[in-house]
C-alpha positions as a Markdown table, in Angstrom:
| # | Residue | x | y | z |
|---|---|---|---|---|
| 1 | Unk | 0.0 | 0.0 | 0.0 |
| 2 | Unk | 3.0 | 2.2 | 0.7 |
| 3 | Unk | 4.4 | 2.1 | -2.5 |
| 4 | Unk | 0.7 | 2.8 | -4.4 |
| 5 | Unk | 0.7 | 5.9 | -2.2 |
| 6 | Unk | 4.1 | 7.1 | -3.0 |
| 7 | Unk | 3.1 | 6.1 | -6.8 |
| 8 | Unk | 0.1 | 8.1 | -6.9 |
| 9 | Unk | 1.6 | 11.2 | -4.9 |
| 10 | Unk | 4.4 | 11.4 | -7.9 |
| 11 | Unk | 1.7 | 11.6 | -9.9 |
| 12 | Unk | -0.3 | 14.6 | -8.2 |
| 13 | Unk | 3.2 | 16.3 | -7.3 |
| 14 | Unk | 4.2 | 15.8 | -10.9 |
| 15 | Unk | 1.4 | 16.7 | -12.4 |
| 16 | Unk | 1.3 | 20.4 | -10.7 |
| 17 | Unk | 4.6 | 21.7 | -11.1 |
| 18 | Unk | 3.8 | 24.0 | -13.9 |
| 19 | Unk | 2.6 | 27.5 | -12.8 |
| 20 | Unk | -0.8 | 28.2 | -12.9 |
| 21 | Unk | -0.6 | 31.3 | -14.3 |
| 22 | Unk | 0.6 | 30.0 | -18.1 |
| 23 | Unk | -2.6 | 27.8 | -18.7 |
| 24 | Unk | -1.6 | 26.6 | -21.8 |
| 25 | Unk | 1.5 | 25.2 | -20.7 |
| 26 | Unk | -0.2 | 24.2 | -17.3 |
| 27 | Unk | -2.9 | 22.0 | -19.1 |
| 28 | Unk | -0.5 | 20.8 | -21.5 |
| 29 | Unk | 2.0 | 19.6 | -18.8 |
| 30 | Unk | -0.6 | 18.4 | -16.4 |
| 31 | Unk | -0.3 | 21.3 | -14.1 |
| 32 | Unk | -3.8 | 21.2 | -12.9 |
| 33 | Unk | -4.2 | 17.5 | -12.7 |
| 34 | Unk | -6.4 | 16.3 | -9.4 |
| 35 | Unk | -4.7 | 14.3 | -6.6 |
| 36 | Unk | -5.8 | 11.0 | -6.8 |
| 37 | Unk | -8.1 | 8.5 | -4.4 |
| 38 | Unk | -6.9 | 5.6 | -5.0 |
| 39 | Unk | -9.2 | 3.9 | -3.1 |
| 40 | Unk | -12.1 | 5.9 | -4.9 |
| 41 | Unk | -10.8 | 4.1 | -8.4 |
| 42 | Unk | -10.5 | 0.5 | -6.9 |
| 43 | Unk | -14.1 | 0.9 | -5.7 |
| 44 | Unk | -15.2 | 2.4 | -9.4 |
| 45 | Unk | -13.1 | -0.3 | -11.0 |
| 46 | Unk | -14.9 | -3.2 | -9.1 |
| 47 | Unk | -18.1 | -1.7 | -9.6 |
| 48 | Unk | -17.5 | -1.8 | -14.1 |
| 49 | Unk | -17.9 | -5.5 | -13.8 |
| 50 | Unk | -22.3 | -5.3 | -13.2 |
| 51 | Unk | -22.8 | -5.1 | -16.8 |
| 52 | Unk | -26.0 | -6.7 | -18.5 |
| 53 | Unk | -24.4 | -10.1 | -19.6 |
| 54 | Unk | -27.0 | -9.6 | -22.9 |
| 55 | Unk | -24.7 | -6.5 | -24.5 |
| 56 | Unk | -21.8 | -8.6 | -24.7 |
| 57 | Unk | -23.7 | -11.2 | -26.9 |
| 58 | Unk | -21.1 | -10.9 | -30.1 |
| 59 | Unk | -23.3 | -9.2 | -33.1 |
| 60 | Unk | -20.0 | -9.9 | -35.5 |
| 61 | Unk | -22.0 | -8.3 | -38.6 |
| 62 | Unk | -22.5 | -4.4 | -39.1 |
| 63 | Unk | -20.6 | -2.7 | -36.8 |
| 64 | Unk | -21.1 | 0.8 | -38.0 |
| 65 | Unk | -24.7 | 0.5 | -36.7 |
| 66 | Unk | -23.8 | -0.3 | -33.2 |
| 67 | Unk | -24.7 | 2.7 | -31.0 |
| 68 | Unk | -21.4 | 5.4 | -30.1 |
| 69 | Unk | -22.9 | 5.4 | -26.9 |
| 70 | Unk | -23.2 | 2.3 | -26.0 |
| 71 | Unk | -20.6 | -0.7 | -25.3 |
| 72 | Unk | -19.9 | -2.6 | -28.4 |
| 73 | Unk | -20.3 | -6.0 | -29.1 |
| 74 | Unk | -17.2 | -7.5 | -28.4 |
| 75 | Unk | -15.7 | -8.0 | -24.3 |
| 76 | Unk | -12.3 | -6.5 | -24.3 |
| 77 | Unk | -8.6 | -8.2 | -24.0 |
| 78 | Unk | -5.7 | -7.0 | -23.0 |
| 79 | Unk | -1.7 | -7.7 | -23.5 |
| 80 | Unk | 1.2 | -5.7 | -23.2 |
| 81 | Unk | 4.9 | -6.2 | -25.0 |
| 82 | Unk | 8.2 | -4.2 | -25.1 |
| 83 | Unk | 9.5 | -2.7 | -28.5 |
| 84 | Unk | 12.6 | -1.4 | -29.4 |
| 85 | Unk | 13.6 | 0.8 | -32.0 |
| 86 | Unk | 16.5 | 3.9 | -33.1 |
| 87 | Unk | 14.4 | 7.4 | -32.7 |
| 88 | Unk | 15.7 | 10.0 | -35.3 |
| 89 | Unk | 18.3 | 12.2 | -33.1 |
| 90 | Unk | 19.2 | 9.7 | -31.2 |
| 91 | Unk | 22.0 | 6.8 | -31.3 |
| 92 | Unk | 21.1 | 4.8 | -29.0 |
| 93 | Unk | 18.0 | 2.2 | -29.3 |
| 94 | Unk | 14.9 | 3.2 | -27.4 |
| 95 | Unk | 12.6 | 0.3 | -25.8 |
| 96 | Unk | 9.0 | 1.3 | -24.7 |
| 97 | Unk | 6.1 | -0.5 | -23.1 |
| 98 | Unk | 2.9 | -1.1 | -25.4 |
| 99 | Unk | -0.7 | -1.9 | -24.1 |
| 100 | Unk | -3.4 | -2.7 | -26.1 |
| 101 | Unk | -7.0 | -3.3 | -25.9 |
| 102 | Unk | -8.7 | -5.7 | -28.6 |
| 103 | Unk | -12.0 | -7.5 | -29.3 |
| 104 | Unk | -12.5 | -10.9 | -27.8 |
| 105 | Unk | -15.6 | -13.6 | -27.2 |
| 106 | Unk | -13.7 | -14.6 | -23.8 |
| 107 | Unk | -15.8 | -14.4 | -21.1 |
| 108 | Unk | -13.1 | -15.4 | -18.2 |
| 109 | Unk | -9.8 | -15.1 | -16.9 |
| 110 | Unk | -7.3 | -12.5 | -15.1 |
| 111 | Unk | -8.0 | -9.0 | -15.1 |
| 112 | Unk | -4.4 | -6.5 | -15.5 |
| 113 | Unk | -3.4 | -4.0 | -13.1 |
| 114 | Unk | -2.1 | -0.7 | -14.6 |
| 115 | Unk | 1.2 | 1.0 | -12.7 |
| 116 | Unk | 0.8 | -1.4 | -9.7 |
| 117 | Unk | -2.4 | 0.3 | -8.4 |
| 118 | Unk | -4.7 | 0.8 | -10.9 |
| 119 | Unk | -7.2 | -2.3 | -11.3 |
| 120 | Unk | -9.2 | -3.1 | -14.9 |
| 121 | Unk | -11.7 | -5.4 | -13.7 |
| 122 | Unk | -13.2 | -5.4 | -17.2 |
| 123 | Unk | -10.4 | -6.2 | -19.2 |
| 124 | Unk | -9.1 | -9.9 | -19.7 |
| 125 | Unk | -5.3 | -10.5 | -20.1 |
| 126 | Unk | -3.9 | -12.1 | -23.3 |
| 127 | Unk | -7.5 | -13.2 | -24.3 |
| 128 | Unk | -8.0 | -14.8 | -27.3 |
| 129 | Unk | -8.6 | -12.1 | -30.0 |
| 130 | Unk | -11.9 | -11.9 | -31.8 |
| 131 | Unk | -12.4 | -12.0 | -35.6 |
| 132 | Unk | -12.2 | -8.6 | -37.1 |
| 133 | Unk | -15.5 | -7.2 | -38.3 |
| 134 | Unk | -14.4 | -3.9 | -40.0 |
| 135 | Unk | -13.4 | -4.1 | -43.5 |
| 136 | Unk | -9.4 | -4.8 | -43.8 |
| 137 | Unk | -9.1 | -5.4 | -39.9 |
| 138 | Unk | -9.1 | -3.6 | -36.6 |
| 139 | Unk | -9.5 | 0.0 | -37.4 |
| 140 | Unk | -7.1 | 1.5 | -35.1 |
| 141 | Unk | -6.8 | 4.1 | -32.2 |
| 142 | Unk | -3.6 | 5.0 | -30.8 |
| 143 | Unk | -3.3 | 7.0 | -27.1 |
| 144 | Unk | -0.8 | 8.9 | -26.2 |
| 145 | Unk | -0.7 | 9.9 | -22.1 |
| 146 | Unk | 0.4 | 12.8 | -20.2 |
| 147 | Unk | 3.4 | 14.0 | -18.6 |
| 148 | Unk | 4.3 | 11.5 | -15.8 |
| 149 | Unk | 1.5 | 9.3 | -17.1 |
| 150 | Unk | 1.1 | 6.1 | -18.5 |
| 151 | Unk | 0.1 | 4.3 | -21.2 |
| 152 | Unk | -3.4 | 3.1 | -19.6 |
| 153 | Unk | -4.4 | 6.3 | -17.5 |
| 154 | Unk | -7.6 | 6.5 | -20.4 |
| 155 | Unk | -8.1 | 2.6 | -20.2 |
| 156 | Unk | -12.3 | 3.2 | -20.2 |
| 157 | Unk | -11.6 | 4.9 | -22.8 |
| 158 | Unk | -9.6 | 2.3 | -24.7 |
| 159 | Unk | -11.9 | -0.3 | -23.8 |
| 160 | Unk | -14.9 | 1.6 | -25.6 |
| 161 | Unk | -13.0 | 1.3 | -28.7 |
| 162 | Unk | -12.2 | -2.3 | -28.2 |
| 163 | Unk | -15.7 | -3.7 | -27.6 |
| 164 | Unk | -16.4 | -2.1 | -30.9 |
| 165 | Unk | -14.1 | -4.3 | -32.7 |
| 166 | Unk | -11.2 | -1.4 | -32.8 |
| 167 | Unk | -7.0 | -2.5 | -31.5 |
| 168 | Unk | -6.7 | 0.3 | -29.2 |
| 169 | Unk | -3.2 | 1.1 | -28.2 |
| 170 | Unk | -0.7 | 2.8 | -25.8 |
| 171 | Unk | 3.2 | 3.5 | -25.6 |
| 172 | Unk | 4.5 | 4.1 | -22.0 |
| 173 | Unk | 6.5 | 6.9 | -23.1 |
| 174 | Unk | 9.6 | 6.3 | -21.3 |
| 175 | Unk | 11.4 | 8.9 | -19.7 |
| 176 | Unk | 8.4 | 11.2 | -19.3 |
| 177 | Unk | 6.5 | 8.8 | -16.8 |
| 178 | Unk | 5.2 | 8.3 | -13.2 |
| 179 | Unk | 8.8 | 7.3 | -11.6 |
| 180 | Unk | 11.6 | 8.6 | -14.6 |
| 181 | Unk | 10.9 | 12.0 | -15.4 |
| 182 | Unk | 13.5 | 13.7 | -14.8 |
| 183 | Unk | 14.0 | 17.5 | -14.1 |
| 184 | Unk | 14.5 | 19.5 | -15.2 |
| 185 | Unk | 12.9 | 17.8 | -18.4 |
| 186 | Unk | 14.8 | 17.4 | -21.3 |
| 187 | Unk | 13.8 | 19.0 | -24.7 |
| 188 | Unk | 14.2 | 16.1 | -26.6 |
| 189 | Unk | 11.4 | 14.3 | -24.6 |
| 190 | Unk | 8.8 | 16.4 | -26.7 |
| 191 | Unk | 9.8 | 15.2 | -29.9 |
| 192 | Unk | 10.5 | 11.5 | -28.2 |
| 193 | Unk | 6.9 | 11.1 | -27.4 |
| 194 | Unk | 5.6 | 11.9 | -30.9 |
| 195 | Unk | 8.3 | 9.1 | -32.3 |
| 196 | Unk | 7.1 | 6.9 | -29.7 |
| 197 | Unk | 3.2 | 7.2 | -31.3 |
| 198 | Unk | 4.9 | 6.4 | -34.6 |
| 199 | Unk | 6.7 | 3.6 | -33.2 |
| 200 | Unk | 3.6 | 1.6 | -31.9 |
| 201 | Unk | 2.0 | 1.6 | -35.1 |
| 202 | Unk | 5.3 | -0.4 | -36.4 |
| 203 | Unk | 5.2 | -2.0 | -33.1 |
| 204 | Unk | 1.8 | -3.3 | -34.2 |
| 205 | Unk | 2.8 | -4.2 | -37.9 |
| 206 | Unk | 5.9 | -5.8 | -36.7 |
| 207 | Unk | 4.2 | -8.5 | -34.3 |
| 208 | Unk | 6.3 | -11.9 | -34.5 |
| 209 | Unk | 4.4 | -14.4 | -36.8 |
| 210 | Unk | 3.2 | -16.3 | -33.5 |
| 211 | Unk | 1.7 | -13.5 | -32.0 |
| 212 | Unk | -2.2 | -13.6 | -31.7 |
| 213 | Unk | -2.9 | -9.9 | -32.8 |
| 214 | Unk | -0.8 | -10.3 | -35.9 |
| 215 | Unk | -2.1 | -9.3 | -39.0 |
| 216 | Unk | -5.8 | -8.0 | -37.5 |
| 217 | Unk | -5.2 | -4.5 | -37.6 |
| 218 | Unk | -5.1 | -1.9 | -40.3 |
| 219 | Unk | -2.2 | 0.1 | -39.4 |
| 220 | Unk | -2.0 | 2.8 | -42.6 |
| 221 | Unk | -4.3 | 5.4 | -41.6 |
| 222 | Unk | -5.3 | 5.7 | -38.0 |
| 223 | Unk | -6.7 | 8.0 | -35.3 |
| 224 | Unk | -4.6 | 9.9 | -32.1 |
| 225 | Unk | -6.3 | 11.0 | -29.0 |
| 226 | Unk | -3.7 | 12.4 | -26.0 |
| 227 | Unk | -4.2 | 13.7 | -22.6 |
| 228 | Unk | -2.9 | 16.6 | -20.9 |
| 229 | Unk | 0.8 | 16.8 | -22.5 |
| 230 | Unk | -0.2 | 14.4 | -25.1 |
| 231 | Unk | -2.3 | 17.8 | -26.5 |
| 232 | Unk | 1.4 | 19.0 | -27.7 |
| 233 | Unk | 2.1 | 15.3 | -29.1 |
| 234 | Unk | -0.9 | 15.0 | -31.3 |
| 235 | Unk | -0.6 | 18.5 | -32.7 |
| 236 | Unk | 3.3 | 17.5 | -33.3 |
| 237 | Unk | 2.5 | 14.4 | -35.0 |
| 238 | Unk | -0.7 | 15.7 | -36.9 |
| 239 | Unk | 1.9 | 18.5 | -39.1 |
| 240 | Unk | 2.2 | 21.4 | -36.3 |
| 241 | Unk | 5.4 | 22.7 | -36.9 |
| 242 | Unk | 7.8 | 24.2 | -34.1 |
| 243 | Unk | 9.5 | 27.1 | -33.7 |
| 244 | Unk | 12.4 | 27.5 | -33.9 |
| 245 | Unk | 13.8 | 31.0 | -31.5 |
| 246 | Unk | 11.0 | 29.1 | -29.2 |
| 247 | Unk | 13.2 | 25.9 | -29.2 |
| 248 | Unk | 16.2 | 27.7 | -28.7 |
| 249 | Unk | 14.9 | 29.3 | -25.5 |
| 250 | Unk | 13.4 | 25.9 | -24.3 |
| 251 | Unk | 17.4 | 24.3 | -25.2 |
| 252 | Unk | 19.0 | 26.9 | -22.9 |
| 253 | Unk | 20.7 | 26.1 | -20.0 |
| 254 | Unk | 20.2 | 23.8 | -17.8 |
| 255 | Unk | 18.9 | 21.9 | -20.2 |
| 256 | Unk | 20.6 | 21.9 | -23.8 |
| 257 | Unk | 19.9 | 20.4 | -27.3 |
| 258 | Unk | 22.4 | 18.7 | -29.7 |
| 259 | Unk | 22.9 | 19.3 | -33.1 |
| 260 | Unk | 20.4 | 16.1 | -34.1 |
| 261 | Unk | 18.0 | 17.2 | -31.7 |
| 262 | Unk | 17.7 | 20.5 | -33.5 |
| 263 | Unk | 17.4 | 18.8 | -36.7 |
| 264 | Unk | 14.8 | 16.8 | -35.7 |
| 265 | Unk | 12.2 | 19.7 | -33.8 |
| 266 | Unk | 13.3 | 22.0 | -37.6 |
| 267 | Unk | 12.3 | 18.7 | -39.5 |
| 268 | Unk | 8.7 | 18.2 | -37.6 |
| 269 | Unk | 7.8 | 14.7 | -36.2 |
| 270 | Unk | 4.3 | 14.6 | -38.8 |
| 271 | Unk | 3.2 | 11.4 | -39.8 |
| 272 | Unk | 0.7 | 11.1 | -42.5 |
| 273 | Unk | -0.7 | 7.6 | -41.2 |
| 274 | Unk | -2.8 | 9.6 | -38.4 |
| 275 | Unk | -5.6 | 11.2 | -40.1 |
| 276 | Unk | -7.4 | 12.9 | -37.2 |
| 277 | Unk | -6.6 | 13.8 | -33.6 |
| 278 | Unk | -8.6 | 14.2 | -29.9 |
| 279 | Unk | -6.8 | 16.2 | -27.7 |
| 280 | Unk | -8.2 | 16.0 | -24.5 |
| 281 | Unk | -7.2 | 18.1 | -21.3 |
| 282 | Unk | -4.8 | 20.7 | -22.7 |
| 283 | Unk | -4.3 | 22.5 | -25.9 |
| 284 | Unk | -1.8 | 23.9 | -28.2 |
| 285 | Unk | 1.1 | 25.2 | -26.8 |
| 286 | Unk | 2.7 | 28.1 | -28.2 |
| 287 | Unk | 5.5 | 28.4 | -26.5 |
| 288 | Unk | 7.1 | 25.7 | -28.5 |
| 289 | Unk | 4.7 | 26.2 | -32.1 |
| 290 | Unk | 5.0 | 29.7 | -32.0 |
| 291 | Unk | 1.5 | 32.0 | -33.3 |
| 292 | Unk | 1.3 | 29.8 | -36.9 |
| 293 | Unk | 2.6 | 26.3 | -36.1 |
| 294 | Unk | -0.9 | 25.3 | -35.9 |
| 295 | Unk | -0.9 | 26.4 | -39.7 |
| 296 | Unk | 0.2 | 23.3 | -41.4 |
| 297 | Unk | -2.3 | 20.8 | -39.5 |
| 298 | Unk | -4.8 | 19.9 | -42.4 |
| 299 | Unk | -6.5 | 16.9 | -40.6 |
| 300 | Unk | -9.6 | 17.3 | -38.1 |
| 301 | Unk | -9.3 | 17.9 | -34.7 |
| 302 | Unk | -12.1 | 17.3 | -31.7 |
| 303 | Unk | -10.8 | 19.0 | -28.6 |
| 304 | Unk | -12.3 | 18.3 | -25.0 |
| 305 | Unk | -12.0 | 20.3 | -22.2 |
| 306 | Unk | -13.5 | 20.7 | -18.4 |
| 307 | Unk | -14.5 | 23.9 | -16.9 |
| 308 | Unk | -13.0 | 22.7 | -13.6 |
| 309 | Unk | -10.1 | 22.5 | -15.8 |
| 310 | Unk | -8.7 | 26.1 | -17.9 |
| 311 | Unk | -6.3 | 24.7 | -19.6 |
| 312 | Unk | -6.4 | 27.3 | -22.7 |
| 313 | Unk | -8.5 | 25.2 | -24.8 |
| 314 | Unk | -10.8 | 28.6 | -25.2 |
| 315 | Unk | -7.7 | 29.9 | -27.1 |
| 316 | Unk | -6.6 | 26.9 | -28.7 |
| 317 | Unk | -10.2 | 27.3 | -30.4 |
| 318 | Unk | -9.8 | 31.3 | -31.2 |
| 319 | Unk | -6.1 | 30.9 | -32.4 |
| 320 | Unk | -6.0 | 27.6 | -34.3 |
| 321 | Unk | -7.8 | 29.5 | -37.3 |
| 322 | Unk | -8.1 | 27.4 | -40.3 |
| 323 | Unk | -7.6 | 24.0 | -38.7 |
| 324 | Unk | -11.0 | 21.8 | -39.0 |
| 325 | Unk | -11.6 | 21.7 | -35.1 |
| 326 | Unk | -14.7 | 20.6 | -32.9 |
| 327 | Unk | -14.5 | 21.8 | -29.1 |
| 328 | Unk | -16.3 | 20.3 | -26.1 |
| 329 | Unk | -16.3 | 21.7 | -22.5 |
| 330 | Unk | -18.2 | 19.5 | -20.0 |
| 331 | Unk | -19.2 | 21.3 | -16.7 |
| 332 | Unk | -17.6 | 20.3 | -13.6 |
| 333 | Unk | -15.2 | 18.1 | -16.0 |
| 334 | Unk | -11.9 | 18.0 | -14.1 |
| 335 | Unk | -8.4 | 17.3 | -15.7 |
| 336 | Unk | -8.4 | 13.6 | -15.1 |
| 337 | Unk | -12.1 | 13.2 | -16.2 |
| 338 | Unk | -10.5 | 12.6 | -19.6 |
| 339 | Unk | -8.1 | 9.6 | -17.8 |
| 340 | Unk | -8.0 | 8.3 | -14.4 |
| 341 | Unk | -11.4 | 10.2 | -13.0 |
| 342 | Unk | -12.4 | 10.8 | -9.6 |
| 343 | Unk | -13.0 | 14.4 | -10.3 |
| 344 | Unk | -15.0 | 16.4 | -7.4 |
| 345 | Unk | -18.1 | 17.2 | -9.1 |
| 346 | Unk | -19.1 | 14.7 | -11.8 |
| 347 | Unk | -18.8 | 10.9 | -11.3 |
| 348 | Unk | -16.6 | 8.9 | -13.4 |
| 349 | Unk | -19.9 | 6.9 | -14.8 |
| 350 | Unk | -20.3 | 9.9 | -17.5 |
| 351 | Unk | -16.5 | 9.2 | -18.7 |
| 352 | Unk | -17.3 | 7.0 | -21.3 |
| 353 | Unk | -21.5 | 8.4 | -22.0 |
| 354 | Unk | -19.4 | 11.9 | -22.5 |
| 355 | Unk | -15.9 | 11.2 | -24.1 |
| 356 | Unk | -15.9 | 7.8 | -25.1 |
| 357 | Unk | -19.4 | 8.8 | -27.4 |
| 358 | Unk | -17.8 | 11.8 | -28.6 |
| 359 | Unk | -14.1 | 10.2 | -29.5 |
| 360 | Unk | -16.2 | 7.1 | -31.1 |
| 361 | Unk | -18.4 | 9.1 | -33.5 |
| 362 | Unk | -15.6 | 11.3 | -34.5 |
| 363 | Unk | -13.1 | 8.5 | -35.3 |
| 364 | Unk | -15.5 | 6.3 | -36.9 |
| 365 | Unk | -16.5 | 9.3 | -39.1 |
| 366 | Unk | -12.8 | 10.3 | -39.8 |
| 367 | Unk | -11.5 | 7.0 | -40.1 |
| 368 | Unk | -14.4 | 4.4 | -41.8 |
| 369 | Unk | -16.8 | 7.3 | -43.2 |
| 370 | Unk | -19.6 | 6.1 | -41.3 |
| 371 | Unk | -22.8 | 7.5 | -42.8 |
| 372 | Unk | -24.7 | 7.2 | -39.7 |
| 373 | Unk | -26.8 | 9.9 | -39.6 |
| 374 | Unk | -26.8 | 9.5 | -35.6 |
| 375 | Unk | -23.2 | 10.0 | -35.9 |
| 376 | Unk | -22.9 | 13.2 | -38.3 |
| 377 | Unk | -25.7 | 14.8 | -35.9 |
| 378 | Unk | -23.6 | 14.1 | -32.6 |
| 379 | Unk | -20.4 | 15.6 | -34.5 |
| 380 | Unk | -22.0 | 19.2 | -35.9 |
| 381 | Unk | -23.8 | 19.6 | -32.5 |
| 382 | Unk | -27.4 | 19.1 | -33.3 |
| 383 | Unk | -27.9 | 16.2 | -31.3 |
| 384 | Unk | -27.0 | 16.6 | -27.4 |
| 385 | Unk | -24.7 | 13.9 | -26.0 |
| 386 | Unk | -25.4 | 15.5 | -22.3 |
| 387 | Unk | -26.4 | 18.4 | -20.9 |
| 388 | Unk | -22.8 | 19.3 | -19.4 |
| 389 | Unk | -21.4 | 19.3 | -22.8 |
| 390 | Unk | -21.4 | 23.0 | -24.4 |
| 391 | Unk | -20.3 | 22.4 | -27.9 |
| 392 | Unk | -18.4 | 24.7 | -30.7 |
| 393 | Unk | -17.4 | 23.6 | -34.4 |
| 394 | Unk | -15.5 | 25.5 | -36.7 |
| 395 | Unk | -14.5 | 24.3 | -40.1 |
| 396 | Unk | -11.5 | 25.9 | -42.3 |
């Protein structure tokens, strides 16, 4: 029990050591992150198992009709694995975690537990993975988490995806997590984190032959949601370009930048396999993309935000002018309603009716062009999700 304490009082200390008075940078870094009780999350964890046994009846036919709000069809597995790869500025080889959620037909067997403390009592490990029901496989929905996160802090979220017949997936992005962050925090790690997103898809495509999840997912065009700091890595990887005199100032002393790690933030960490992004908890920061980074970002956005949480997501939505970009706030949302929950003033059983609708419709429209008329009316605001959610579209 010690160590879960000391493990979630990193987090809280970690997560508000930005100050308050830059909220862009604060949201983006975590800075106004709840503490956590833990005890709270074991409770709400237990408590996900009373689900009608009748929804998770497998329906493996039409899955663009299931309802966004609703659990999918599928129960949800769960593995993990290590890969390894050589990050551009870097010579040395870089190994990171990977979770993923997937569709099964199990009905039994062990049930993970995230960072030592965190218990999924839905999820079933290494289950055996169900036939894919999308055309050409898993559509797929990578995750990227927040500064001293890890990769499962959305995990209801994932799961959502899963029991729709979707590989949802998360790097532990290593040296920006619960116990190895260092600081101060070196520059590098921003562009680190968006190579890391890129690496998983590989990760996925290069499964040994023996591995169950091997060929099931379609890994050339997928979808990006990131919490809190993971706002800065899906605007990186979705084409927002950095700036430069901003880098430099970030590369001063104590903290420096070599040569290669120049050449990387000037060259952009884009990758055209993501075709949309959800950044949830934090917004665009502009003290590393300057006024116009946001300029060469041509896929969709949907950005959520809590009112218990100014993170600058207001003037992510003023300032990001021409970028196709949907904003949510949800009232009383906190910034770990979007992850681990237990906010103050709205329980964590509207997570998934609020976000995990919303980040549904939008990447199955993005992704599959789903025609569901349901669907197109949740994403241009004329059909209300809840009545927390005050909602704002603007198209380029």
């Amino acid at each position: 029990m010690r160590a879960a304490i000391v493990l979630c009082l990193a987090l809280a200390a970690g997560c508000s050591s930005t100050p308050a008075s830059s909220p862009a940078d604060a949201g983006a870094d975590g800075a106004s992150a709840d503490a956590l009780d833990v005890s709270a999350l074991d409770d709400a964890a237990a408590d996900a198992t009373a689900a009608p046994e009748d929804i998770f009846e497998p329906a493996p036919t039409a899955p663009l009709t299931w309802p966004v709000d609703q659990p999918g069809r599928f129960r949800v597995g769960y593995t993990r694995w290590n890969f390894t790869y050589t990050p551009r500025g870097q010579s040395a080889p870089r190994t990171i975690p990977i979770h993923a959620w997937y569709p099964t037909l199990a009905r039994d067997g062990a049930h993970p537990t995230y960072a030592l403390i965190f218990r999924d009592m839905v999820s079933i490990v290494d289950a055996p993975p169900a036939a894919p029901v999308h055309e050409g496989g898993y559509p797929v929905h990578v995750y990227t988490h927040g500064h001293q996160g890890f990769g499962p802090t959305s995990a209801f979220l994932m799961r959502h995806f899963a029991s729709h017949g979707w590989l949802a997936v998360a790097p532990d992005h290593v040296g920006n997590g619960l116990t190895d962050t260092p600081n101060p925090m070196p520059p590098a790690t921003r562009y680190l984190r968006a190579l890391d997103v890129s690496a998983t898809l590989d990760a996925v495509d290069m499964l040994p032959m023996e591995h169950p999840l091997r060929g099931r997912a379609s890994t050339r065009r997928a979808v990006l949601s990131g919490h809190s700091a993971g706002c800065h890595t899906v605007w990186a990887i979705l084409g927002a370009t950095y700036d430069m005199e901003q880098v430099a100032a970030r590369c001063a002393a104590p903290v420096s930048c070599s040569p290669e790690d120049l050449a990387v933030f000037r060259m952009g960490v884009a990758d055209p396999r993501f075709i949309a992004g959800i950044p949830m908890a934090g917004s665009i920061q502009r003290d590393w993309f300057g006024p116009m980074g946001h300029a060469p970002v041509r896929a969709p956005l949907f950005s959520m935000s809590g009112t218990a949480d100014p993170v600058g997501a207001d003037a992510q939505f003023m300032t990001a002018t021409g970028v196709d970009l949907t904003w949510i706030d949800v009232a009383d949302g906190c910034h770990q309603f979007f992850a681990l929950g237990s906010c103050m003033n709205i329980p964590d059983s509207e997570q998934t009716p609020i976000v995990g609708t919303y980040a549904l419709a939008f990447a199955r429209k993005r992704l599959l062009d789903d025609p569901d008329a349901t669907v197109a009316s949740i994403l241009d605001g004329s059909r209300a999700v809840s009545s927390r959610v005050a909602f704002q579209r603007r198209t380029p």
